[in-house]
DOKE-845163 format. One record per atom (N, C-alpha, C, CB): residue number from 1; residue in three letters; chain; atom name; y, x, z. Coordinates in steps of 0.1 Angstrom, whole numbers. Glycine has a CB too. Layout:
DOKE-845163
[NUM ala A CA [Y X Z]]
...
end
This chain:
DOKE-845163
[1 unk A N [762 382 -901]]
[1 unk A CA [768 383 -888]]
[1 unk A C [780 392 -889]]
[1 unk A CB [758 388 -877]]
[2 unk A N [791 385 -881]]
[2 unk A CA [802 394 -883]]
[2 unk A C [803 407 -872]]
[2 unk A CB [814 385 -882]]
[3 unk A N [811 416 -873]]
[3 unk A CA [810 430 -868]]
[3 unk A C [817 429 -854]]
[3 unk A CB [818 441 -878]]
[4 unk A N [824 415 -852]]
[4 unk A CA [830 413 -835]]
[4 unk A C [818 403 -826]]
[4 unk A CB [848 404 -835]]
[5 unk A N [808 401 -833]]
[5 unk A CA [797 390 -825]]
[5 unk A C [789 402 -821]]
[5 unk A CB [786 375 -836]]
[6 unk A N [782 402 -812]]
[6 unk A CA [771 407 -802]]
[6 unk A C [759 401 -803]]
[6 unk A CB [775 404 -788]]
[7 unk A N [749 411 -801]]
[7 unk A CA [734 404 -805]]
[7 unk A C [729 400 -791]]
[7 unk A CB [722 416 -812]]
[8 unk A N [728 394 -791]]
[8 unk A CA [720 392 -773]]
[8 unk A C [708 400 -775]]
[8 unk A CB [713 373 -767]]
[9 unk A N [699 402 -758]]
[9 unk A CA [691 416 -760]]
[9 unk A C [679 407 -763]]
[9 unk A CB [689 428 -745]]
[10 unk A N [676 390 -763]]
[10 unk A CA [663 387 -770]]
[10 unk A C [664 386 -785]]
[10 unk A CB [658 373 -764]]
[11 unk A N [675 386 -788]]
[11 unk A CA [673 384 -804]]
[11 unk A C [671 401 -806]]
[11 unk A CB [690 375 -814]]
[12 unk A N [676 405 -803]]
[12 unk A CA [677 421 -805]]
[12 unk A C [661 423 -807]]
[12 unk A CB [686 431 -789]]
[13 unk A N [652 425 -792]]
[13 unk A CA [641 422 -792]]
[13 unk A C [631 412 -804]]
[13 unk A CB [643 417 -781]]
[14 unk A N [630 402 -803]]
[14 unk A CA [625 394 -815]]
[14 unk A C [628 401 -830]]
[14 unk A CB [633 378 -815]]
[15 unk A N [639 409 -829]]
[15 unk A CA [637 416 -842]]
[15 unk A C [631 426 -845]]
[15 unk A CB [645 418 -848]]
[16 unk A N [628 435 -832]]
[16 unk A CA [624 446 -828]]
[16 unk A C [606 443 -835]]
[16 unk A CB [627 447 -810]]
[17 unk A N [603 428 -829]]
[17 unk A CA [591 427 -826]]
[17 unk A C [589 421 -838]]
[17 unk A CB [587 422 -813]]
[18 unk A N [597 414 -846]]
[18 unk A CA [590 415 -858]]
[18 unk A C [588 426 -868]]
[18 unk A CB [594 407 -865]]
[19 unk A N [596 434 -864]]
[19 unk A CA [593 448 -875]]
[19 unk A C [582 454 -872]]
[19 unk A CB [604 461 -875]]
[20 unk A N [577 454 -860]]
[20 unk A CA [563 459 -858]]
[20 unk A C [554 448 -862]]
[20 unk A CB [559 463 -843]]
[21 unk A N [554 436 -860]]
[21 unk A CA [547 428 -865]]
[21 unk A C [544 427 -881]]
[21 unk A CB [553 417 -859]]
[22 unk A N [551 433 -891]]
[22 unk A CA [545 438 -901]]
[22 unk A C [542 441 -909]]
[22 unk A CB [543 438 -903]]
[23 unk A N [535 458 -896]]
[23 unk A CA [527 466 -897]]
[23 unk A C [513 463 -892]]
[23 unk A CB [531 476 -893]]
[24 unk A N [515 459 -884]]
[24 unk A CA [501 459 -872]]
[24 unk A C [498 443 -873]]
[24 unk A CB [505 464 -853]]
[25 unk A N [482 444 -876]]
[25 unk A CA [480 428 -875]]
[25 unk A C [459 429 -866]]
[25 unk A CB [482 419 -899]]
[26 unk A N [461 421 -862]]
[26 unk A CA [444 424 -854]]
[26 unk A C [435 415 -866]]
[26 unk A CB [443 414 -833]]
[27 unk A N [425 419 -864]]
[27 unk A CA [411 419 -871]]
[27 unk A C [401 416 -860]]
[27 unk A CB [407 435 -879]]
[28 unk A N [387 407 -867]]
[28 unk A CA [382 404 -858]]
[28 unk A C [374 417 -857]]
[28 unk A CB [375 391 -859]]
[29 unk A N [369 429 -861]]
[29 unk A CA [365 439 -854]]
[29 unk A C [375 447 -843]]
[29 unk A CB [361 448 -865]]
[30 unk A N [388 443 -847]]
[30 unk A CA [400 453 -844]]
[30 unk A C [405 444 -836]]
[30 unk A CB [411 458 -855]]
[31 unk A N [410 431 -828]]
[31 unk A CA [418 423 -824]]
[31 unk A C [435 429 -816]]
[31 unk A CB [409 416 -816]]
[32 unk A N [441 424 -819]]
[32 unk A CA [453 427 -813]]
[32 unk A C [455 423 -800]]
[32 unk A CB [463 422 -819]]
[33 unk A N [465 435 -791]]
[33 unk A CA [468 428 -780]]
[33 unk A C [482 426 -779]]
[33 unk A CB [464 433 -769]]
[34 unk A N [485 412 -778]]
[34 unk A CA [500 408 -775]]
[34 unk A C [507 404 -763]]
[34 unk A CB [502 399 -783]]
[35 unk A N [517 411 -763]]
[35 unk A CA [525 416 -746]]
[35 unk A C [535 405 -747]]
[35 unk A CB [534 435 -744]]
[36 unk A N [539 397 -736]]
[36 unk A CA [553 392 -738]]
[36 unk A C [555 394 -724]]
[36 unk A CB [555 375 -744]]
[37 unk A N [564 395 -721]]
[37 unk A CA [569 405 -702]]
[37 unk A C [588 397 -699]]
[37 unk A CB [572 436 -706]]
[38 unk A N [584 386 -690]]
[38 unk A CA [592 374 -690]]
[38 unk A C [598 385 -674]]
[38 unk A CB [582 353 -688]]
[39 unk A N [609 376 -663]]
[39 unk A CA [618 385 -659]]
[39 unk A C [605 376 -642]]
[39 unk A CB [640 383 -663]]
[40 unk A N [596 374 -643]]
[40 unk A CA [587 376 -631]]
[40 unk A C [576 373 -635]]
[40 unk A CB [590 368 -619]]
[41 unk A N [568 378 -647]]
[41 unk A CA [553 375 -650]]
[41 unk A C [554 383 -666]]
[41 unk A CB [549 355 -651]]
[42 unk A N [536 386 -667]]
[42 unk A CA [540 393 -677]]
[42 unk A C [528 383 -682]]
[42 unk A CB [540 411 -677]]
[43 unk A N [523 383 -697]]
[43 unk A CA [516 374 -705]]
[43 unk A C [508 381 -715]]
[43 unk A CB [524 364 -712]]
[44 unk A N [492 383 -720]]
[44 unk A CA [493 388 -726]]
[44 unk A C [477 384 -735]]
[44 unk A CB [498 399 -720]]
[45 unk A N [476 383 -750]]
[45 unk A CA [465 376 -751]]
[45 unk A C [458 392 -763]]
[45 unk A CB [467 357 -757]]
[46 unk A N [452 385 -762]]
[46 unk A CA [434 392 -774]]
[46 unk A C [433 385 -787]]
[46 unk A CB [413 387 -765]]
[47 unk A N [443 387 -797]]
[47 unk A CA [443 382 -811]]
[47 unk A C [439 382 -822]]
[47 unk A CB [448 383 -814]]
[48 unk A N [430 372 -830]]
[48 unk A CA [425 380 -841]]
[48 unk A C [433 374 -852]]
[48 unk A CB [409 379 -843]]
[49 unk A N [439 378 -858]]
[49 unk A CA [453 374 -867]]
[49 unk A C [448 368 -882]]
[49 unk A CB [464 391 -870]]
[50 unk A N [436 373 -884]]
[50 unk A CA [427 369 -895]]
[50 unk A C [420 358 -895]]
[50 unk A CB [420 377 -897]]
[51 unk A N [414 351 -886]]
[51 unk A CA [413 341 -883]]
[51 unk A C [422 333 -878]]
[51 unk A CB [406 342 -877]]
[52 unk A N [436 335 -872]]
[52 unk A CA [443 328 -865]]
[52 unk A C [439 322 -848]]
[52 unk A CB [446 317 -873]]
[53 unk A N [426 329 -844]]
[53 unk A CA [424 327 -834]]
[53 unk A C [427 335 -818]]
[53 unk A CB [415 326 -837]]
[54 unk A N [429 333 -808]]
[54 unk A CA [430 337 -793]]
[54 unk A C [418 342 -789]]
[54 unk A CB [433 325 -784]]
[55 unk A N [414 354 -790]]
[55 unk A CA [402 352 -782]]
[55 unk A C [399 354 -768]]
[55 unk A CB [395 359 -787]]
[56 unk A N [412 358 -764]]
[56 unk A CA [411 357 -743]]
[56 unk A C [428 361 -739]]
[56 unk A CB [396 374 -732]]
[57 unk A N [431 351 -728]]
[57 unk A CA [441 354 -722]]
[57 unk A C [445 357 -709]]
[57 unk A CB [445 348 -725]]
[58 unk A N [456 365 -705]]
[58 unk A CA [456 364 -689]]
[58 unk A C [472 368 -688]]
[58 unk A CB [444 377 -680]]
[59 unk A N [472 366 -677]]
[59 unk A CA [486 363 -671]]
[59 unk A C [488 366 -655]]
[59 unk A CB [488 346 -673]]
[60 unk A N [501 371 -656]]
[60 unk A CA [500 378 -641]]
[60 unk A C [504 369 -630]]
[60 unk A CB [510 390 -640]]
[61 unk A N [508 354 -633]]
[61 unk A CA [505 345 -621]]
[61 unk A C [491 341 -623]]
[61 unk A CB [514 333 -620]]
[62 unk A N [482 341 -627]]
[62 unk A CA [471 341 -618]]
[62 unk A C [464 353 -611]]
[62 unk A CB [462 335 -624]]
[63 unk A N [466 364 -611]]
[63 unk A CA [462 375 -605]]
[63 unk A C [470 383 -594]]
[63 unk A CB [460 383 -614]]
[64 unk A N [457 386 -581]]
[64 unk A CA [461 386 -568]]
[64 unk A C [467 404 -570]]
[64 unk A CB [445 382 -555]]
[65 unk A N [480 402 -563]]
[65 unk A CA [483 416 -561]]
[65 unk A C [501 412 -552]]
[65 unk A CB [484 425 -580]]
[66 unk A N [505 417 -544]]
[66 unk A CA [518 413 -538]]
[66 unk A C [529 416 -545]]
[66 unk A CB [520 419 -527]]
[67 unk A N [527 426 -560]]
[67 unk A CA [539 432 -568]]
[67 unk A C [537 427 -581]]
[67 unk A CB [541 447 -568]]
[68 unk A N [545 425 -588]]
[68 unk A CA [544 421 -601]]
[68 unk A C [537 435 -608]]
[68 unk A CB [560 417 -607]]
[69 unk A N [540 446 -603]]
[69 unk A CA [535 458 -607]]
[69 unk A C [516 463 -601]]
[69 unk A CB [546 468 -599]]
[70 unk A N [514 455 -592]]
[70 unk A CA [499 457 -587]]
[70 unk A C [493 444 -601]]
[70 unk A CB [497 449 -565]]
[71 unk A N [501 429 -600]]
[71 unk A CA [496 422 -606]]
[71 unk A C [491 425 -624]]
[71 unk A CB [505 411 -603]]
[72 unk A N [504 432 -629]]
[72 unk A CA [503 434 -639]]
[72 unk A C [490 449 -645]]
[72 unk A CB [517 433 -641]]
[73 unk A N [484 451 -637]]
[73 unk A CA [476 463 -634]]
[73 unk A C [457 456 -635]]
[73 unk A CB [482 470 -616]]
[74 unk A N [461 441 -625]]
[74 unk A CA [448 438 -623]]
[74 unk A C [446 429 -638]]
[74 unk A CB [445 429 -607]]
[75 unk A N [460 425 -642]]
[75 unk A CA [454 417 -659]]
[75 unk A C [451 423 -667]]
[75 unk A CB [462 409 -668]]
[76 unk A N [455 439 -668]]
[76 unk A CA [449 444 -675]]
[76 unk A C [435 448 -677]]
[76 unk A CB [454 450 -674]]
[77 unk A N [428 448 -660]]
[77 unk A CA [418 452 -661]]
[77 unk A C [407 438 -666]]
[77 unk A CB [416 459 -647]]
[78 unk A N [418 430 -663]]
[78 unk A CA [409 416 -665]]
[78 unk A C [404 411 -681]]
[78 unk A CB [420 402 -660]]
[79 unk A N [417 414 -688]]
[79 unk A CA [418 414 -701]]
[79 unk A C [408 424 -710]]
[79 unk A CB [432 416 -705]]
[80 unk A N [406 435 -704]]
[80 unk A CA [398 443 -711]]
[80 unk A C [382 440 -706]]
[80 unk A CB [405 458 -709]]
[81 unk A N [383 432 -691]]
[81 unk A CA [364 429 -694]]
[81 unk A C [361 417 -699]]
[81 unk A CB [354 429 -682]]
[82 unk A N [373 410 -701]]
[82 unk A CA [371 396 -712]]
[82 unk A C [368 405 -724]]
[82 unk A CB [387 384 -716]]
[83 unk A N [378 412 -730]]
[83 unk A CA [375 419 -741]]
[83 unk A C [358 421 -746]]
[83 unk A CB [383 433 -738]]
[84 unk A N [355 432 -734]]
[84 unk A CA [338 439 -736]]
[84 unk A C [335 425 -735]]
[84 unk A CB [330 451 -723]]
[85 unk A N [332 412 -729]]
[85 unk A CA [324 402 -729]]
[85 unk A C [322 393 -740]]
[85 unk A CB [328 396 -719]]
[86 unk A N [334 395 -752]]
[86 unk A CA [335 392 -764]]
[86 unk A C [333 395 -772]]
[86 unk A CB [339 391 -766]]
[87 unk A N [324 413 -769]]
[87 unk A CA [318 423 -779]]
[87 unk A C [329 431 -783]]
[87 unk A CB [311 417 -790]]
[88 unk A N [343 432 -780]]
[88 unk A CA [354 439 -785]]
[88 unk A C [355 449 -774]]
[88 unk A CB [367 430 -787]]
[89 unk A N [358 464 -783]]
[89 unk A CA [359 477 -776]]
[89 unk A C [375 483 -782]]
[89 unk A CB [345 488 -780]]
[90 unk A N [378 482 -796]]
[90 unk A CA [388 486 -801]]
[90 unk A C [396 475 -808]]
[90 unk A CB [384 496 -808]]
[91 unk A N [414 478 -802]]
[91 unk A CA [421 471 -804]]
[91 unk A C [432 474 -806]]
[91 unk A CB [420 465 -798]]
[92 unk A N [447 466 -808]]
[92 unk A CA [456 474 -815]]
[92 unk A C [468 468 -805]]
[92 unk A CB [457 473 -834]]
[93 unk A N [476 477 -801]]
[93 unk A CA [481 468 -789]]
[93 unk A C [495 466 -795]]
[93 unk A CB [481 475 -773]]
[94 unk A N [505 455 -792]]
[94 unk A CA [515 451 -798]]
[94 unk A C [526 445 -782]]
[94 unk A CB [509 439 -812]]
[95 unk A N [534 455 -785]]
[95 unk A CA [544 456 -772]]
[95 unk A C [551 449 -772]]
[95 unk A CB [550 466 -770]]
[96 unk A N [553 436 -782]]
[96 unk A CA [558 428 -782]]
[96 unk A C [577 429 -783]]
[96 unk A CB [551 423 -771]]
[97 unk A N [580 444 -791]]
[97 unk A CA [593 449 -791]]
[97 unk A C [603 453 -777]]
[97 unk A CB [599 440 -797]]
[98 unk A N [594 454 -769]]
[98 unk A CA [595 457 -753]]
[98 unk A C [593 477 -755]]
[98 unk A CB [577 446 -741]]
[99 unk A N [597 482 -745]]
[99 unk A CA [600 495 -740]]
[99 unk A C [582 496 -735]]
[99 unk A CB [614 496 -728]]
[100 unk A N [575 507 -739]]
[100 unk A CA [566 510 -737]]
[100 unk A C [565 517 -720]]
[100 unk A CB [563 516 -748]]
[101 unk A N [570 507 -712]]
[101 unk A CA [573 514 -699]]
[101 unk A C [572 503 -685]]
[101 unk A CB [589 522 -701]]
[102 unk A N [572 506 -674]]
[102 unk A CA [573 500 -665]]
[102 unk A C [556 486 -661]]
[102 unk A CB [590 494 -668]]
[103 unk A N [562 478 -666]]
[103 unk A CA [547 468 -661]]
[103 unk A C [540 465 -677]]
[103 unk A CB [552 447 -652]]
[104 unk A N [549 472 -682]]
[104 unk A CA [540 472 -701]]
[104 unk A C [529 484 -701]]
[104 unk A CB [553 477 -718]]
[105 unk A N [531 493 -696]]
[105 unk A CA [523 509 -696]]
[105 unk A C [512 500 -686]]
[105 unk A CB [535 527 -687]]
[106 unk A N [518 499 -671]]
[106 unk A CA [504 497 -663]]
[106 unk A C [496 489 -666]]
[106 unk A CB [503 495 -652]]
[107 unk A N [505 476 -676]]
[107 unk A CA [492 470 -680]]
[107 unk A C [481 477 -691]]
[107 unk A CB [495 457 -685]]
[108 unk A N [490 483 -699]]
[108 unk A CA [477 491 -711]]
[108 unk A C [471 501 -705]]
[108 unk A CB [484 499 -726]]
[109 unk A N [475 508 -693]]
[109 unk A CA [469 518 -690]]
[109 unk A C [463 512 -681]]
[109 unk A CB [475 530 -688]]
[110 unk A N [459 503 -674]]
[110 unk A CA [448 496 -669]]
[110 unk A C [440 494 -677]]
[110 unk A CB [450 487 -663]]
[111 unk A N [441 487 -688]]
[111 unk A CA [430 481 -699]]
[111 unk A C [422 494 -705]]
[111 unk A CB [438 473 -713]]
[112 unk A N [426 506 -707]]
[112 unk A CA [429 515 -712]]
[112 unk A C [411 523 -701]]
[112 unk A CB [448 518 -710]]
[113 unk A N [419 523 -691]]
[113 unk A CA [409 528 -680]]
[113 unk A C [396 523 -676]]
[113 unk A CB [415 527 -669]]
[114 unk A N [396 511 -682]]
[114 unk A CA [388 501 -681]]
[114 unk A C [377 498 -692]]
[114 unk A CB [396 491 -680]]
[115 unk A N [387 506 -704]]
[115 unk A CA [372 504 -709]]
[115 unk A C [375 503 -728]]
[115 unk A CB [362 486 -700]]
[116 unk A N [388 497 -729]]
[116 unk A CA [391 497 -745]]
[116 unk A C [394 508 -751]]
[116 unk A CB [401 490 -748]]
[117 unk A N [395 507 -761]]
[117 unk A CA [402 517 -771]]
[117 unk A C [415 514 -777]]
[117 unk A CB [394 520 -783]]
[118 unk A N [425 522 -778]]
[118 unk A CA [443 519 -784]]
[118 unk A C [438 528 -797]]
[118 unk A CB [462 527 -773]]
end
């Protein structure tokens, strides 16, 4: 890339998020949580990277709350008692190269409150 082109902020991002991607990979004792946080919904699943499998997902259009900020609070809590219902307590959360802040925090610190381990 030449030095007068501009990175747009998803590519910027996507590279962000592969450099964390790898370090951190989920285990079926350990499963990952992966964040993706779109510009009105946030997405986020229960990964076991070793298997290649999903093991629960949630999403903040289906969850009742009037703010994207209430909503993204209740998937957390949702995600983490799918979690316990799967036998998973500890996990490794992956921010998806996003800013550890705003509807990314309330969702981990919902999950967080709820019952998992980071």
């Amino acid at each position: 890339m030449s030095s007068h082109q501009k990175t747009t902020k998803s590519a910027q991002r996507i590279r962000r998020h592969a450099r964390v991607r790898g370090t951190i990979a989920g285990t079926a004792s350990r499963p990952r949580i992966a964040v993706f946080r779109s510009n009105t919904a946030l997405y986020a699943q229960l990964i076991d990277d070793a298997a290649g499998h999903t093991l629960a997902a949630v999403d903040t259009r289906t969850q009742k709350g009037a703010t994207l900020k209430e909503r993204a609070t209740a998937a957390g809590e949702t995600l983490a008692t799918l979690a316990k219902k799967a036998g998973v307590e500890k996990v490794v959360f992956d921010r998806g190269g996003m800013r550890y802040t705003g509807n990314v925090a309330l969702f981990a610190d919902a999950a967080r409150k709820t019952g998992l381990v980071f």
